[in-house]
PDB file as gemmi writes it, atoms N, CA and C in Angstrom:
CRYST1    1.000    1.000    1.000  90.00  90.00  90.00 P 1                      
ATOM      1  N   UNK A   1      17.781 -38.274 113.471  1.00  0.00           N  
ATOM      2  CA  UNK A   1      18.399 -37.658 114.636  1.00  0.00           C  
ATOM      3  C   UNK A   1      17.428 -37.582 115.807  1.00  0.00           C  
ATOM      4  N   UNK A   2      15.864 -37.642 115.103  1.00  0.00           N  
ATOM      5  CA  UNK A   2      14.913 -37.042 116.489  1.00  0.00           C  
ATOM      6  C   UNK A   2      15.099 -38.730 117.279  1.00  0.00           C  
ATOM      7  N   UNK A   3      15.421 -39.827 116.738  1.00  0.00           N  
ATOM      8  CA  UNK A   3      15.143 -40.963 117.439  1.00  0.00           C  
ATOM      9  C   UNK A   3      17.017 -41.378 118.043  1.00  0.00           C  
ATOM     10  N   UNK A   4      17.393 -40.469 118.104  1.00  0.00           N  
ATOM     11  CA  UNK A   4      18.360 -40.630 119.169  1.00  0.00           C  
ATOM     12  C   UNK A   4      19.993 -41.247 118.537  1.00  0.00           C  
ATOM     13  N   UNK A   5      19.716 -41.458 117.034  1.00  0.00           N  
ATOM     14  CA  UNK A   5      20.930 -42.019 115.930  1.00  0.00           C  
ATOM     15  C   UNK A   5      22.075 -41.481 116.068  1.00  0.00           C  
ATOM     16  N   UNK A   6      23.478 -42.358 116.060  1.00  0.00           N  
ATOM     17  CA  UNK A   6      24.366 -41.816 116.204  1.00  0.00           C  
ATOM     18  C   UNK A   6      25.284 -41.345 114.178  1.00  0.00           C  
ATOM     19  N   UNK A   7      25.653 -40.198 114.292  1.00  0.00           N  
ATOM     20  CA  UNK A   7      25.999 -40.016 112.716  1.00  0.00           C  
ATOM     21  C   UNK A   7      27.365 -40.489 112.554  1.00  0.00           C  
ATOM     22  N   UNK A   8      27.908 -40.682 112.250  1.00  0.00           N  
ATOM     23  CA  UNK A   8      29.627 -41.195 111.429  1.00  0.00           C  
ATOM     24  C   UNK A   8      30.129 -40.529 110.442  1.00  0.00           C  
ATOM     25  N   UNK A   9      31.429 -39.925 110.508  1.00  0.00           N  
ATOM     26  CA  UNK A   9      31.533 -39.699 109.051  1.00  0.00           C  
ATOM     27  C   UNK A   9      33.013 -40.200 109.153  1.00  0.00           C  
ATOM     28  N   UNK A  10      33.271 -40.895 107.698  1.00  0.00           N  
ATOM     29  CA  UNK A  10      34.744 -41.161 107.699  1.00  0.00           C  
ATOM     30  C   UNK A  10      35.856 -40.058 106.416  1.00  0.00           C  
ATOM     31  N   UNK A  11      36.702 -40.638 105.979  1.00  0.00           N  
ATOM     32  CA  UNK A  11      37.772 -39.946 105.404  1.00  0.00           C  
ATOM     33  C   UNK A  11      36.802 -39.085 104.291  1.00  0.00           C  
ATOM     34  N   UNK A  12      35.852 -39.694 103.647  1.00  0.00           N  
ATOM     35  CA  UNK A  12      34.625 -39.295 102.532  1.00  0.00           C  
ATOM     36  C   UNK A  12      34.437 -37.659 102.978  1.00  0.00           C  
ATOM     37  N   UNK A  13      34.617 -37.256 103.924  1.00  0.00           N  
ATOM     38  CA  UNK A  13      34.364 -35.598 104.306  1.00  0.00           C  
ATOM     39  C   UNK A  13      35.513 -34.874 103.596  1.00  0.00           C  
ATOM     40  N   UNK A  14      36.770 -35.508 103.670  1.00  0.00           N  
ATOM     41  CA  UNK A  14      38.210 -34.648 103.243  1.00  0.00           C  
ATOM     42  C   UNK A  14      38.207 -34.740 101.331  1.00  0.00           C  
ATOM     43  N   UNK A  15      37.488 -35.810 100.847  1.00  0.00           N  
ATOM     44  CA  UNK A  15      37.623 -35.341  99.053  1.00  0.00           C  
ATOM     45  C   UNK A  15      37.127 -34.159  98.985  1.00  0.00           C  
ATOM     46  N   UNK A  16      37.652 -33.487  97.756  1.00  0.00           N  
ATOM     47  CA  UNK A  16      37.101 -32.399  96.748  1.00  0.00           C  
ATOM     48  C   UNK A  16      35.272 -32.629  95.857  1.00  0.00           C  
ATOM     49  N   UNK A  17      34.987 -33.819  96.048  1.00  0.00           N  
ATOM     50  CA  UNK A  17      33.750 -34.230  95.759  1.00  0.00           C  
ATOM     51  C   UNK A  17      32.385 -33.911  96.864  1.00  0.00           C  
ATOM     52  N   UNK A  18      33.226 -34.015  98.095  1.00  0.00           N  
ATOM     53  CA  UNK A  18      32.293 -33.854  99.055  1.00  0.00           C  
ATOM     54  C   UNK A  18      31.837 -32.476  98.965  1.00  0.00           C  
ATOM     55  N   UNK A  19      30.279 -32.382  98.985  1.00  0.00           N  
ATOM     56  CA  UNK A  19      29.750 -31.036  99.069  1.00  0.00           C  
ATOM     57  C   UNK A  19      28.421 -31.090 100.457  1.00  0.00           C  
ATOM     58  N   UNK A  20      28.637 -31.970 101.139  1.00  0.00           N  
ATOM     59  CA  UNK A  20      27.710 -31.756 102.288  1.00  0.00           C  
ATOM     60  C   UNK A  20      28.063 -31.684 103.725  1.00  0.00           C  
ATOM     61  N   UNK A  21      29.104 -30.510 103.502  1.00  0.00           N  
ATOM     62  CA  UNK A  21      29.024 -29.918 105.014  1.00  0.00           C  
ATOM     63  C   UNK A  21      28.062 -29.551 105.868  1.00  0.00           C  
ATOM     64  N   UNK A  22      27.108 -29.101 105.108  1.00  0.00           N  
ATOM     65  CA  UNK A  22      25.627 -28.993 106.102  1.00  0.00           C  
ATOM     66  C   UNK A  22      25.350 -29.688 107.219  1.00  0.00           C  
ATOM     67  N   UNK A  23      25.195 -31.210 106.521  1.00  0.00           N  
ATOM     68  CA  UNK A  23      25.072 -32.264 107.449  1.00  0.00           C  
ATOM     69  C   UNK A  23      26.126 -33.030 108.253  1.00  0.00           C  
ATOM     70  N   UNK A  24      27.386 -32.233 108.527  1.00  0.00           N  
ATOM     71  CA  UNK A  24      28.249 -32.182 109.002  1.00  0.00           C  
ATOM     72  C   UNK A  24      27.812 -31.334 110.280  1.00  0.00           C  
ATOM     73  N   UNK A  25      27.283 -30.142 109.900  1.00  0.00           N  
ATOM     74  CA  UNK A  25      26.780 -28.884 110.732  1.00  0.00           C  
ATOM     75  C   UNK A  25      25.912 -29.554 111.461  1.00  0.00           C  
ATOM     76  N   UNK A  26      24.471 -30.019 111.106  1.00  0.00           N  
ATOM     77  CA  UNK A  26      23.579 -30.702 111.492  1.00  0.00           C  
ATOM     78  C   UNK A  26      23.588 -31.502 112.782  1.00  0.00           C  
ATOM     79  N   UNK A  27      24.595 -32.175 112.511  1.00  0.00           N  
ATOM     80  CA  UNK A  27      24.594 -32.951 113.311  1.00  0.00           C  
ATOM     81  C   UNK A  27      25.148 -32.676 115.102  1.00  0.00           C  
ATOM     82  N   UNK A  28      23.918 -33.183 116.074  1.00  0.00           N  
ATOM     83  CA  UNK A  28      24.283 -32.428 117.465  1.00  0.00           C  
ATOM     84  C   UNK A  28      25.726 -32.986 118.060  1.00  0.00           C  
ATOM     85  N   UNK A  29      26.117 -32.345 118.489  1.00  0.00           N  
ATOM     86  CA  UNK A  29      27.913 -32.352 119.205  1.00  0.00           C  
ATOM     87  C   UNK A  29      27.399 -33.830 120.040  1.00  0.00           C  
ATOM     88  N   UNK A  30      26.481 -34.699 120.632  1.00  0.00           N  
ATOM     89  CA  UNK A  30      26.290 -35.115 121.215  1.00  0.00           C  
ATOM     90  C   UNK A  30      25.925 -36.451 120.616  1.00  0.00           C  
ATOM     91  N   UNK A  31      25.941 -36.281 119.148  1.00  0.00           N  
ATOM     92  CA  UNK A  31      25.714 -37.583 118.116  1.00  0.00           C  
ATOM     93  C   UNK A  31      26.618 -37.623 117.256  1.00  0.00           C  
ATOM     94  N   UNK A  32      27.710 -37.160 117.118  1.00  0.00           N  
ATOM     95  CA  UNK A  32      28.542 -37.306 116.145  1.00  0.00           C  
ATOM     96  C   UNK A  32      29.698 -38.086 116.068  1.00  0.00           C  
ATOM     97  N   UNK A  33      30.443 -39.061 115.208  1.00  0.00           N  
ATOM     98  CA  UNK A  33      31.472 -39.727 115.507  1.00  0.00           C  
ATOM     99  C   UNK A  33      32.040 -39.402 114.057  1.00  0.00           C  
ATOM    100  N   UNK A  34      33.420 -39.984 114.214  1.00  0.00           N  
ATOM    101  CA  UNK A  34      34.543 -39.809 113.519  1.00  0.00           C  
ATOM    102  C   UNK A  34      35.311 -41.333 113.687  1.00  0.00           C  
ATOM    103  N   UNK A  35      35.123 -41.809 111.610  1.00  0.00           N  
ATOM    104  CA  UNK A  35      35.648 -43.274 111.667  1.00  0.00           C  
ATOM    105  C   UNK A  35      36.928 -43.326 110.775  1.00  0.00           C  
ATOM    106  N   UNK A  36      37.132 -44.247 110.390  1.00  0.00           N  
ATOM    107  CA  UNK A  36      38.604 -44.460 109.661  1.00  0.00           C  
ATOM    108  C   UNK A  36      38.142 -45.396 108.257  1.00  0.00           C  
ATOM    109  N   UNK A  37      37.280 -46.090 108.729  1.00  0.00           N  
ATOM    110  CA  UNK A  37      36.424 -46.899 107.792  1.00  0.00           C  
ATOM    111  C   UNK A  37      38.160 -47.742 107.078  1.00  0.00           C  
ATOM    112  N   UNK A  38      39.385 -47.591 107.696  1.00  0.00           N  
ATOM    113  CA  UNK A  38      40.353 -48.591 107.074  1.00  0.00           C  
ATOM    114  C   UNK A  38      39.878 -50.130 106.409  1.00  0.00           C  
ATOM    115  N   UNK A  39      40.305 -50.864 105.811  1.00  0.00           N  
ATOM    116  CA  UNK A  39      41.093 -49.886 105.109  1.00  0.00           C  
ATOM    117  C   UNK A  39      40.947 -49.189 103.493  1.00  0.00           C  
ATOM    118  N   UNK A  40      39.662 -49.231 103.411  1.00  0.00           N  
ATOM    119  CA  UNK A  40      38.957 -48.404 102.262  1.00  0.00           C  
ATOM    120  C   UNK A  40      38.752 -46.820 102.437  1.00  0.00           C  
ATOM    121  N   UNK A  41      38.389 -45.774 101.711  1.00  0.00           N  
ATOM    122  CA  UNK A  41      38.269 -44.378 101.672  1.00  0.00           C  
ATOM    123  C   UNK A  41      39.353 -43.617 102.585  1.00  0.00           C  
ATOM    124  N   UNK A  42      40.563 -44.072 102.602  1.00  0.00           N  
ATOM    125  CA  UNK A  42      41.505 -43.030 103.006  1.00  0.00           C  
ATOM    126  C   UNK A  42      41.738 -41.625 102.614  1.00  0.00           C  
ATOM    127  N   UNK A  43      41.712 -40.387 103.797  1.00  0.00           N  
ATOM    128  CA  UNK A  43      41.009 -38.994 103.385  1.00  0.00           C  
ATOM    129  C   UNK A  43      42.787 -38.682 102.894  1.00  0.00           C  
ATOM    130  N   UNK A  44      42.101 -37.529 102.508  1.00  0.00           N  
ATOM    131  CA  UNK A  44      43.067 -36.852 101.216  1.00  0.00           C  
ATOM    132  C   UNK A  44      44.017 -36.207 102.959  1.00  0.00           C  
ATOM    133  N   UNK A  45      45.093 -36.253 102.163  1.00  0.00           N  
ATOM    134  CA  UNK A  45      46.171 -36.394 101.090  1.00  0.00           C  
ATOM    135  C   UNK A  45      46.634 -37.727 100.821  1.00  0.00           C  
ATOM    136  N   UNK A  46      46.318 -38.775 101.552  1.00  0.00           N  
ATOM    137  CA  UNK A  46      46.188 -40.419 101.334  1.00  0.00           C  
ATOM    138  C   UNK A  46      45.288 -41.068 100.724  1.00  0.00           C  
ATOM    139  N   UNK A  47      44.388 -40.252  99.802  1.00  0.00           N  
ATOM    140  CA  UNK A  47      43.346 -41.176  98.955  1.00  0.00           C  
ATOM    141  C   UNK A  47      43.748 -41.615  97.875  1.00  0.00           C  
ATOM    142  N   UNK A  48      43.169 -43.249  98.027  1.00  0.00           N  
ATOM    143  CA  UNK A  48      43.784 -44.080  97.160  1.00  0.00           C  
ATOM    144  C   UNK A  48      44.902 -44.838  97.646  1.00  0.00           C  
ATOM    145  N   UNK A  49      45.069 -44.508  98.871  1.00  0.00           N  
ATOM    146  CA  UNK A  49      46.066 -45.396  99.762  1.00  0.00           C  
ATOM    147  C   UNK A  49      45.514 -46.422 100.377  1.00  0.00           C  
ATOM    148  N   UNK A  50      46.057 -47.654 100.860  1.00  0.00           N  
ATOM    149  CA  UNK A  50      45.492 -48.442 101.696  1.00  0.00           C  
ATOM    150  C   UNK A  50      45.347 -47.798 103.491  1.00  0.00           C  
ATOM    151  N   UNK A  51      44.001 -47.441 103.781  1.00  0.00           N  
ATOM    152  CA  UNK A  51      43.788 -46.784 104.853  1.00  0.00           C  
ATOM    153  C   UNK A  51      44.192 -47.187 105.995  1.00  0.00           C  
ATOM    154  N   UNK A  52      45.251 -46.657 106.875  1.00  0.00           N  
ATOM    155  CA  UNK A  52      45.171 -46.771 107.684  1.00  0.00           C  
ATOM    156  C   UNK A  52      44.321 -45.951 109.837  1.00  0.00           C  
ATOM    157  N   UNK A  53      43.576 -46.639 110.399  1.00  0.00           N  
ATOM    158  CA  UNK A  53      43.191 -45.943 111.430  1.00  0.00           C  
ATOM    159  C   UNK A  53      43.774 -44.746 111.920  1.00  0.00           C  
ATOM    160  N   UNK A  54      44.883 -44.608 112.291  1.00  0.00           N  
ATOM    161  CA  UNK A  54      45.464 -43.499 112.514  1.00  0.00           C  
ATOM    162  C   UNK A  54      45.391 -42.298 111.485  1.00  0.00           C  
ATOM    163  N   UNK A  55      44.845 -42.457 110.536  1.00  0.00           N  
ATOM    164  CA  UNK A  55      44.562 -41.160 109.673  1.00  0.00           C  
ATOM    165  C   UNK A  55      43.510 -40.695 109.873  1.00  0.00           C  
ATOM    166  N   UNK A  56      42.470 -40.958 111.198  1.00  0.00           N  
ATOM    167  CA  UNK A  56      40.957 -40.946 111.202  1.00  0.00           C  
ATOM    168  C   UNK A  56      41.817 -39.410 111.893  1.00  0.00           C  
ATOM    169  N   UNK A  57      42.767 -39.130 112.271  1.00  0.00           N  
ATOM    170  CA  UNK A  57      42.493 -37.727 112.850  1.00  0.00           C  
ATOM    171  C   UNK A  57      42.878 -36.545 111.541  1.00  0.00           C  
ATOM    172  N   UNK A  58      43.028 -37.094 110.251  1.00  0.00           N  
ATOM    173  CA  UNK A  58      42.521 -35.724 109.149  1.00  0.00           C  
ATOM    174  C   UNK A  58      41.305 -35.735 108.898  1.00  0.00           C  
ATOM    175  N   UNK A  59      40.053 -37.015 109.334  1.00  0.00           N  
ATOM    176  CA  UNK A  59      39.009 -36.683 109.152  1.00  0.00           C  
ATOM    177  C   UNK A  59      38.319 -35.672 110.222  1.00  0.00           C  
ATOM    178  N   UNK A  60      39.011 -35.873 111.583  1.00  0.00           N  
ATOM    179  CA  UNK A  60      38.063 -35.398 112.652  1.00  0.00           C  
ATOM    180  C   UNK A  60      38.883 -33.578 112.630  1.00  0.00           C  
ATOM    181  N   UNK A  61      39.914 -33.755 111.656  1.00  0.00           N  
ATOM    182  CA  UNK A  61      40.476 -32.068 111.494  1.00  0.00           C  
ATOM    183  C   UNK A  61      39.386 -31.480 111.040  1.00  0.00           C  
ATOM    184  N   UNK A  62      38.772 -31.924 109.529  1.00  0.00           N  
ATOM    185  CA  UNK A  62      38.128 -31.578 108.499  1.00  0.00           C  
ATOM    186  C   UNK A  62      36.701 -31.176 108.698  1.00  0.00           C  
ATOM    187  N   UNK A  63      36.468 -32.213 109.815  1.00  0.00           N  
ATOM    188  CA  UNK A  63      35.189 -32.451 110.821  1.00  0.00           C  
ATOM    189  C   UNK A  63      35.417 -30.628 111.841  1.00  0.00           C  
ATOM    190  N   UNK A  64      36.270 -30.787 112.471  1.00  0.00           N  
ATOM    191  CA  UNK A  64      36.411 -29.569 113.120  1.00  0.00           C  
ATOM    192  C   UNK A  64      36.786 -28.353 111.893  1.00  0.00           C  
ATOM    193  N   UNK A  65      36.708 -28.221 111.617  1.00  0.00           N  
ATOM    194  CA  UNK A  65      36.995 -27.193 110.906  1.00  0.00           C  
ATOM    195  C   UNK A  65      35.427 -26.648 110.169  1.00  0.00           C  
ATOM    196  N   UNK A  66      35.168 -27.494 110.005  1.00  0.00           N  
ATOM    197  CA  UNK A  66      33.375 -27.546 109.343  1.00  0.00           C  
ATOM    198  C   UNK A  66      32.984 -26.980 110.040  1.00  0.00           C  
ATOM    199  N   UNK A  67      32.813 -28.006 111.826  1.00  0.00           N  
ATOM    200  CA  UNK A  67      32.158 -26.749 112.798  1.00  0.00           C  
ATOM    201  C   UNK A  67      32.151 -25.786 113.515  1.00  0.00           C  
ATOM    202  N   UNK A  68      33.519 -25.313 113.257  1.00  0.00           N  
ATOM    203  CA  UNK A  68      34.513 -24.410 113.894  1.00  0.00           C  
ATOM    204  C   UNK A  68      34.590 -24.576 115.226  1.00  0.00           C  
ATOM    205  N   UNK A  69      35.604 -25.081 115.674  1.00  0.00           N  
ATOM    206  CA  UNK A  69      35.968 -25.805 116.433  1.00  0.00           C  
ATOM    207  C   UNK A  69      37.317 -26.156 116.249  1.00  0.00           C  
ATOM    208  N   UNK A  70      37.883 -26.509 117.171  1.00  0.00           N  
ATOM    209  CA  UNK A  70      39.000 -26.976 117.261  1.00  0.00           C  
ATOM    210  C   UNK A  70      39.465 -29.169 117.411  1.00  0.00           C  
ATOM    211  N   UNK A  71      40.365 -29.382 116.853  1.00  0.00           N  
ATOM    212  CA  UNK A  71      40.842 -30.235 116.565  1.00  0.00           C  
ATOM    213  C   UNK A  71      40.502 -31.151 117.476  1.00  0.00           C  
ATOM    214  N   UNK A  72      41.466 -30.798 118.878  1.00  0.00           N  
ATOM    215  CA  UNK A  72      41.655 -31.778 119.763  1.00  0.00           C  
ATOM    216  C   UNK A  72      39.802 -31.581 120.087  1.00  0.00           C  
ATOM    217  N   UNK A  73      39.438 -30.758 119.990  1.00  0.00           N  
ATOM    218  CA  UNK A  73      37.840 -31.202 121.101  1.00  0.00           C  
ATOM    219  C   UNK A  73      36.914 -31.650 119.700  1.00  0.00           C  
ATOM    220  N   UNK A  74      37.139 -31.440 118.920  1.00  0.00           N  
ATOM    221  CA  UNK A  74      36.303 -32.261 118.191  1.00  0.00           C  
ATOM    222  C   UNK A  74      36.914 -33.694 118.210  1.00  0.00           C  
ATOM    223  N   UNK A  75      38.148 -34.383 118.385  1.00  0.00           N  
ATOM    224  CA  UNK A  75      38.350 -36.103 119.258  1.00  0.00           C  
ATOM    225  C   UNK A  75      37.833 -35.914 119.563  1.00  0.00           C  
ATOM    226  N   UNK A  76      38.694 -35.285 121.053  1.00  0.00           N  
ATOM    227  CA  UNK A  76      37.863 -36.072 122.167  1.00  0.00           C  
ATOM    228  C   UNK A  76      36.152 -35.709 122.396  1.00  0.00           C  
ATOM    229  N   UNK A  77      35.231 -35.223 121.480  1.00  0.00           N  
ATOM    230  CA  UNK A  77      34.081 -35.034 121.297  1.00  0.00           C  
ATOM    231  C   UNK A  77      33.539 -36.530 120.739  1.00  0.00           C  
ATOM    232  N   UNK A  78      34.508 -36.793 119.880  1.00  0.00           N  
ATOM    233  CA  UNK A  78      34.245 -38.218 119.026  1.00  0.00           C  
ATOM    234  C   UNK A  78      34.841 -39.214 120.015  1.00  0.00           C  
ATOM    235  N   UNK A  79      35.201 -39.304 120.485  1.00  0.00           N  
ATOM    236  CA  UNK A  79      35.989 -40.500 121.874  1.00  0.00           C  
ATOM    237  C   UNK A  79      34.783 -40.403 122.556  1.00  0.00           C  
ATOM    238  N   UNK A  80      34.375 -39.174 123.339  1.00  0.00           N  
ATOM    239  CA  UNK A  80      33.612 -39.453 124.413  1.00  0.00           C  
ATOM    240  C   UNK A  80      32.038 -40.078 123.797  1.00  0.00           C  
ATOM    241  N   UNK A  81      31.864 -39.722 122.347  1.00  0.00           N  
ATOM    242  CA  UNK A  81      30.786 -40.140 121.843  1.00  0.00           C  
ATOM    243  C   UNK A  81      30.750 -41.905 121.715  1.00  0.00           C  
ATOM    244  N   UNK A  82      32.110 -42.138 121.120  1.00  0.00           N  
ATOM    245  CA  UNK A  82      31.927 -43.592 120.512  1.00  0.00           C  
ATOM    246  C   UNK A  82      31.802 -44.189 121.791  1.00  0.00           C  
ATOM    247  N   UNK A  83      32.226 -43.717 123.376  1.00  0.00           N  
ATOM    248  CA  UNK A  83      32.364 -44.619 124.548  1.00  0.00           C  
ATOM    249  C   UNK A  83      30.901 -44.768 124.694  1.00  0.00           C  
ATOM    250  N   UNK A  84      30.148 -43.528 124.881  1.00  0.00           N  
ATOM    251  CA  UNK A  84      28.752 -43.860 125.180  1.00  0.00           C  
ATOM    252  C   UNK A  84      28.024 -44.603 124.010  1.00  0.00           C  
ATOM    253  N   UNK A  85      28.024 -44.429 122.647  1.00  0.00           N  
ATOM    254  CA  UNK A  85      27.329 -44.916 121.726  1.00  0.00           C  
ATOM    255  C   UNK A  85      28.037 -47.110 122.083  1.00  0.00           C  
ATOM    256  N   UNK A  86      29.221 -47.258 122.442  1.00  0.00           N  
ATOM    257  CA  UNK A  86      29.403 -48.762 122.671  1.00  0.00           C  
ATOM    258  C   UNK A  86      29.354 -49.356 124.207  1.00  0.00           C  
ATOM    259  N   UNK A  87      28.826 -48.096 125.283  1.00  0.00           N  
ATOM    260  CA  UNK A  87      28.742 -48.755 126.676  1.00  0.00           C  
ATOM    261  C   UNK A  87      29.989 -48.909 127.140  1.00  0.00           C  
ATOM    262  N   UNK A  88      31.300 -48.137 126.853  1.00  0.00           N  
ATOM    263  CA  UNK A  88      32.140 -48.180 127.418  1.00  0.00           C  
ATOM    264  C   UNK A  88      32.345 -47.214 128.505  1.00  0.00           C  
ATOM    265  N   UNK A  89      33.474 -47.127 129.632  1.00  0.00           N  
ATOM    266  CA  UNK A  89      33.821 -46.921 130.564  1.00  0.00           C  
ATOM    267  C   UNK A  89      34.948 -45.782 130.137  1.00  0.00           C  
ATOM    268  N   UNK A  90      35.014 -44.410 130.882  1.00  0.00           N  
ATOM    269  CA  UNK A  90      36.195 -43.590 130.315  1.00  0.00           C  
ATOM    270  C   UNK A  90      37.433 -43.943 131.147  1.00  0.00           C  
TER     271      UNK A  90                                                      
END                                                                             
């Protein structure tokens, strides 16, 4: 994180296996993204489904909820991140 890394997490946050919210916590509002990783690791209540992208918003719920926070700003927290982390334009 001290060298400026951007973190990811995909559907893998929403199993019952996952036990590292910490590094969920950890991570600065200013490095964090939210993926879909389709179409492998679709988050629960679709695991074991063929993943589709549009389910990346039960990860970024699960994601907000970790850091207490709310839904929509943890997106668009992850939108405004992935634009700067790929040099895009808002």
């Amino acid at each position: 994180l001290a060298a400026g890394w951007y973190i990811s997490f995909s559907g893998i946050v929403t199993f019952k296996a996952w036990n590292r919210d910490d590094v969920v916590r950890l991570v600065p509002a200013d490095r964090i993204l939210a993926e879909s990783d389709s179409p492998y690791l679709a988050p629960v209540p679709d695991r074991g489904k063929r993943n589709e992208p549009a389910w990346v918003t039960k990860t970024v719920e699960k994601l907000a909820a970790v850091r207490g926070t709310g839904r929509t700003e943890m997106g668009e927290l992850s939108v405004r991140n992935a634009r700067s982390f790929f040099g895009l334009q808002a």
